[in-house]
Backbone as JSON Lines, residues from 0, in Angstrom:
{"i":0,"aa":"X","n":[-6.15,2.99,-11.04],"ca":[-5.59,2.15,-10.0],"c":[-5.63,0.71,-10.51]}
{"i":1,"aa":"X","n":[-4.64,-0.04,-10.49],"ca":[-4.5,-1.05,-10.94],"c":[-4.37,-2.35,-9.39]}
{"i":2,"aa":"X","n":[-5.18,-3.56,-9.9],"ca":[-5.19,-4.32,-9.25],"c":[-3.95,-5.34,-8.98]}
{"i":3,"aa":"X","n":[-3.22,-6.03,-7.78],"ca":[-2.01,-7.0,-8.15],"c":[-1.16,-6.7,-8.79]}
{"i":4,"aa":"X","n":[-0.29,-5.6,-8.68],"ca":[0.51,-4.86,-9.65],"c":[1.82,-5.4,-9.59]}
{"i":5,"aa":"X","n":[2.37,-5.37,-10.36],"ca":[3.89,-5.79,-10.06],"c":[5.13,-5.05,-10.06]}
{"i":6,"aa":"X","n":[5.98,-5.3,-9.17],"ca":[7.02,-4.14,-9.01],"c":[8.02,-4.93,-8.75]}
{"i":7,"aa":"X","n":[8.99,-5.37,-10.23],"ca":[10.27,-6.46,-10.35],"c":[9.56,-7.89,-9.77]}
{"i":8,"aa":"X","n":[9.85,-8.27,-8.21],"ca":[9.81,-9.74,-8.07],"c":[8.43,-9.19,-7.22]}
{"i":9,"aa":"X","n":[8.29,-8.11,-6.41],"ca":[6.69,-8.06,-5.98],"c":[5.8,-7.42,-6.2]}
{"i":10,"aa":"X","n":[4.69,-8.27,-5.73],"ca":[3.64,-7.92,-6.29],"c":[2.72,-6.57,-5.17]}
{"i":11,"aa":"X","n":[2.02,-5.86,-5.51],"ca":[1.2,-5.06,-4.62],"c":[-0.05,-4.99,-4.75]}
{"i":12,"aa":"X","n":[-1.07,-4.82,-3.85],"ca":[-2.49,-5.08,-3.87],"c":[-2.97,-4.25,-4.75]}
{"i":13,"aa":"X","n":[-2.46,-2.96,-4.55],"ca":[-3.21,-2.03,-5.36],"c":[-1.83,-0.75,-6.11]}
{"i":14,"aa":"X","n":[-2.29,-0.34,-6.84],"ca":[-1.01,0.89,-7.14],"c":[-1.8,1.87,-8.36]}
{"i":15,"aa":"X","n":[-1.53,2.85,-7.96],"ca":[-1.62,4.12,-9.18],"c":[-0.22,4.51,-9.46]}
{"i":16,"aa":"X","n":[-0.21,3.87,-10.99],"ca":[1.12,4.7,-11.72],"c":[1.41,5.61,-11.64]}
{"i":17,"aa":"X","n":[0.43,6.87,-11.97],"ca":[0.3,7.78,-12.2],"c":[0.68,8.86,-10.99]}
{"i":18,"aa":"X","n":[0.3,8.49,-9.74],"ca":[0.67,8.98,-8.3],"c":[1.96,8.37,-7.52]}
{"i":19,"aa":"X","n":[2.33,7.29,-8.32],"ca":[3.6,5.99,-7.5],"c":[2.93,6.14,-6.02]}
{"i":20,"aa":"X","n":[1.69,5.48,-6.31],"ca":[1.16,5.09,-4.44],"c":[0.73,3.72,-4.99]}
{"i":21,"aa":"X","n":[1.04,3.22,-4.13],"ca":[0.85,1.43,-3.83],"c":[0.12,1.25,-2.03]}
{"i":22,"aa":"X","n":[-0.9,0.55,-2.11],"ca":[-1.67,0.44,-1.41],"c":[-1.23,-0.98,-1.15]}
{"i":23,"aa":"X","n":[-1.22,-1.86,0.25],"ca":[-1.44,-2.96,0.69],"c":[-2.37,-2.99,1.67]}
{"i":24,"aa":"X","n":[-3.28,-4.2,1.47],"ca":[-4.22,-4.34,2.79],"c":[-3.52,-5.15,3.85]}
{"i":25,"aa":"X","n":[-3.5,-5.05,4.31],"ca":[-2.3,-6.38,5.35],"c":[-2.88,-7.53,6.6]}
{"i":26,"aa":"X","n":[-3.27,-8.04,6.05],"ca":[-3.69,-9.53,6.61],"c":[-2.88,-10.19,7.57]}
{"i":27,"aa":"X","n":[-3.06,-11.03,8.43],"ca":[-2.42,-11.75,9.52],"c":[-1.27,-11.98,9.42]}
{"i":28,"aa":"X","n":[-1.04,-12.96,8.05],"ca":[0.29,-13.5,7.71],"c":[1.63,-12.01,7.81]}
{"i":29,"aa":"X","n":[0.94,-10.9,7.87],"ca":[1.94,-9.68,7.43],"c":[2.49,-9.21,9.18]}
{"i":30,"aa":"X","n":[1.84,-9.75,10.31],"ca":[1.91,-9.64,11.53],"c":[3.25,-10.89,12.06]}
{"i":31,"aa":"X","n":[3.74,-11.8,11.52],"ca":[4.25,-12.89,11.99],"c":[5.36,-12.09,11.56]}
{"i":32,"aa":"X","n":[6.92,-12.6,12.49],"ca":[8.15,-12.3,12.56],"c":[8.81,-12.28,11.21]}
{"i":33,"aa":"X","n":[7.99,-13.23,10.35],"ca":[8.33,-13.57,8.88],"c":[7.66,-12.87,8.05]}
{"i":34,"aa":"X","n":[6.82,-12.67,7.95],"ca":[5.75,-11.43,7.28],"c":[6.2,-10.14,7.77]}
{"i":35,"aa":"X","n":[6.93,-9.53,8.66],"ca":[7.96,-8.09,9.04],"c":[8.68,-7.86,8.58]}
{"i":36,"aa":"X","n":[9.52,-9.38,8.77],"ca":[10.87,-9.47,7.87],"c":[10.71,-8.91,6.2]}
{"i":37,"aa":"X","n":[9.69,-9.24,5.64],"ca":[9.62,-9.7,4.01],"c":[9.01,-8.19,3.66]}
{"i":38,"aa":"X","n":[8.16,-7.76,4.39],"ca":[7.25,-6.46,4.45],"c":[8.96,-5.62,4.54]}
{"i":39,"aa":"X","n":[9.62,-5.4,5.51],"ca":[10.91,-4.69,5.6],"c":[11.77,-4.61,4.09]}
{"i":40,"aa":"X","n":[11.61,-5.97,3.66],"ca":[12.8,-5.35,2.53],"c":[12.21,-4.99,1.43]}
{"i":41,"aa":"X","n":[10.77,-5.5,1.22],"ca":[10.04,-5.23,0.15],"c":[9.75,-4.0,-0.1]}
{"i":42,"aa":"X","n":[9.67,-3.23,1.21],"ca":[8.94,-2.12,1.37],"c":[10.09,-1.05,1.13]}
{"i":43,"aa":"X","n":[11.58,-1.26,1.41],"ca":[12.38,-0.78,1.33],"c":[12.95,-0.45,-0.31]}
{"i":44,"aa":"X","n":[12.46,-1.64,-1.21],"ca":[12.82,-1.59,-2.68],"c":[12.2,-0.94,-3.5]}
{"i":45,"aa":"X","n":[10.47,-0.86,-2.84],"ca":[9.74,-0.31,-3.71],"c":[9.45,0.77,-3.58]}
{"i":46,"aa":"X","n":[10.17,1.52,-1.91],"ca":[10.11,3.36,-1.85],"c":[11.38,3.53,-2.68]}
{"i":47,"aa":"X","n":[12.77,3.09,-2.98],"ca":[13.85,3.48,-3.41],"c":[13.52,3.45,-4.87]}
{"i":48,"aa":"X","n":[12.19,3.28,-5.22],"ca":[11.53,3.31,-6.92],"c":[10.78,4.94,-6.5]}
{"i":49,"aa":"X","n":[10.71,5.23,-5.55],"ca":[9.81,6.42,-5.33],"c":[8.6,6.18,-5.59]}
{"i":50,"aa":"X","n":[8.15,4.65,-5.27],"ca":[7.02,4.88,-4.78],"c":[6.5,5.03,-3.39]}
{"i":51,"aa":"X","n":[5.35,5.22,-2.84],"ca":[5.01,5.87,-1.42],"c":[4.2,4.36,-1.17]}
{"i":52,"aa":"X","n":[4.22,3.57,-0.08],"ca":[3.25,2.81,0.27],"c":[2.53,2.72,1.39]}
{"i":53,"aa":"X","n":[1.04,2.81,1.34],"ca":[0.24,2.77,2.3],"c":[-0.09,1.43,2.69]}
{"i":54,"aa":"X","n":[0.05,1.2,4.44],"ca":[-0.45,-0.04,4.29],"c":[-1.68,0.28,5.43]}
{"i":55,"aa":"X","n":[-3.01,-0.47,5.24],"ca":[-4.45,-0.51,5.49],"c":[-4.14,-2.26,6.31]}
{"i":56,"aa":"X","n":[-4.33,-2.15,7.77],"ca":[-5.04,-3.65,8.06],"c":[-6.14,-3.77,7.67]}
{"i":57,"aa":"X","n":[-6.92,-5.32,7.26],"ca":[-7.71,-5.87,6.7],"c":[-8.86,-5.19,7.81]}
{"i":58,"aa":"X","n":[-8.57,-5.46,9.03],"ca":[-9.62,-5.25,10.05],"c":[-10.12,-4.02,9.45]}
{"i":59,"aa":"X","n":[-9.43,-3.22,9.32],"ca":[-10.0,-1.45,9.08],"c":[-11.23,-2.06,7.9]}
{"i":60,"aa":"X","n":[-10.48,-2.32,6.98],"ca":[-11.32,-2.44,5.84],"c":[-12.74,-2.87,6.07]}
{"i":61,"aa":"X","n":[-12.86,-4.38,7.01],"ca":[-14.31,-4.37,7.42],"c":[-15.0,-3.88,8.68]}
{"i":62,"aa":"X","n":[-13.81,-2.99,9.5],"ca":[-15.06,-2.39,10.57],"c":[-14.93,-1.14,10.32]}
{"i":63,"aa":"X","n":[-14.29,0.11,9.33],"ca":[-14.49,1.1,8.62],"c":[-14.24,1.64,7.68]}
{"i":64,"aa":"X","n":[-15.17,1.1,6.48],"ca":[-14.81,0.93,5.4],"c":[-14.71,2.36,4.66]}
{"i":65,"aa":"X","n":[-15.79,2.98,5.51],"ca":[-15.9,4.71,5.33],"c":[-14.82,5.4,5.61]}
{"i":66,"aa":"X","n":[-14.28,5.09,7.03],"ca":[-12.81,5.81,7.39],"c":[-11.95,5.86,6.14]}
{"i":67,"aa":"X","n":[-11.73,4.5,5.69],"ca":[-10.49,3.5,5.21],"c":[-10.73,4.12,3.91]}
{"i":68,"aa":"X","n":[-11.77,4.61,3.27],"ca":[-12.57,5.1,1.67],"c":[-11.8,6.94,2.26]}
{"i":69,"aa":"X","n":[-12.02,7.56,3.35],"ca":[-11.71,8.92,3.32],"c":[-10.41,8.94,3.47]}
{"i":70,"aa":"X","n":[-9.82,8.24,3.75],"ca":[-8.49,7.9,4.69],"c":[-7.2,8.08,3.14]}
{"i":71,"aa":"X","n":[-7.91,7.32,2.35],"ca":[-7.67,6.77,1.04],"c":[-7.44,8.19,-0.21]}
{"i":72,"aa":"X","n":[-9.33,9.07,0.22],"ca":[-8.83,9.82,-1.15],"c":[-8.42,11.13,-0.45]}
{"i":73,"aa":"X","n":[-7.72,11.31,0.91],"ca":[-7.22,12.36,1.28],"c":[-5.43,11.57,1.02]}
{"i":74,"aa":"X","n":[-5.02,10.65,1.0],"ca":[-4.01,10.55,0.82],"c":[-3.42,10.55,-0.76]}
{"i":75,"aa":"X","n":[-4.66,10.5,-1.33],"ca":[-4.06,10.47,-3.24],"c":[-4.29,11.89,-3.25]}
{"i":76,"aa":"X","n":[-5.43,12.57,-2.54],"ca":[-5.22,14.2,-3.15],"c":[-3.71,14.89,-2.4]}
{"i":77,"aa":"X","n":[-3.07,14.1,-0.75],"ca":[-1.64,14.85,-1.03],"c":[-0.79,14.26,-1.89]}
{"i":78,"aa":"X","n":[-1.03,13.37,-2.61],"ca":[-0.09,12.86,-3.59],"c":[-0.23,13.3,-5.16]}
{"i":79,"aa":"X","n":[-1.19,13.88,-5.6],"ca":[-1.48,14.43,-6.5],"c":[-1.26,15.98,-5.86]}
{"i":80,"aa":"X","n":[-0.95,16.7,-5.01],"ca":[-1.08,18.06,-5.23],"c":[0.56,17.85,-4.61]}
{"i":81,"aa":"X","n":[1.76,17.01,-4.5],"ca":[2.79,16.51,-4.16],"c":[3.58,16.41,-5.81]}
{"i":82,"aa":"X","n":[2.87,16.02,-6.63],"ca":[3.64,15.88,-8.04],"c":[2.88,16.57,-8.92]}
């Protein structure tokens, strides 16, 4: 899993090549009318690459980090038993 990955002009928090899953944590700024907008087309360019993207709010991350950790390697094992 690679950190800040890049995919043409964007970038993604997290991504496994190997699975084409791209992970975003999504922070406040991703909640504003302008952060929907940008999330919409971005998100639209980088499934038409066949990759799959998960997006995780930040909140999860610090009030269940356990969920957000199982949540995580049940979605790479359907993506690995998927390809």
């Amino acid at each position: 899993v690679r950190r800040q990955y890049g995919i043409a002009d964007y970038i993604v928090d997290f991504y496994c090549p190997r699975l084409k899953l791209a992970i975003e944590v999504d922070g406040d700024s991703h909640y504003t009318r302008k952060g929907k907008k940008h999330d919409i087309k971005r998100d639209e360019f980088i499934q038409n690459k066949g990759i799959k993207i998960l997006r995780i709010p930040t909140i999860e991350v610090y009030a269940n980090l356990d969920g957000v950790i199982e949540y995580l390697a049940q979605k790479f094992k359907e993506r690995q038993d998927y390809w």
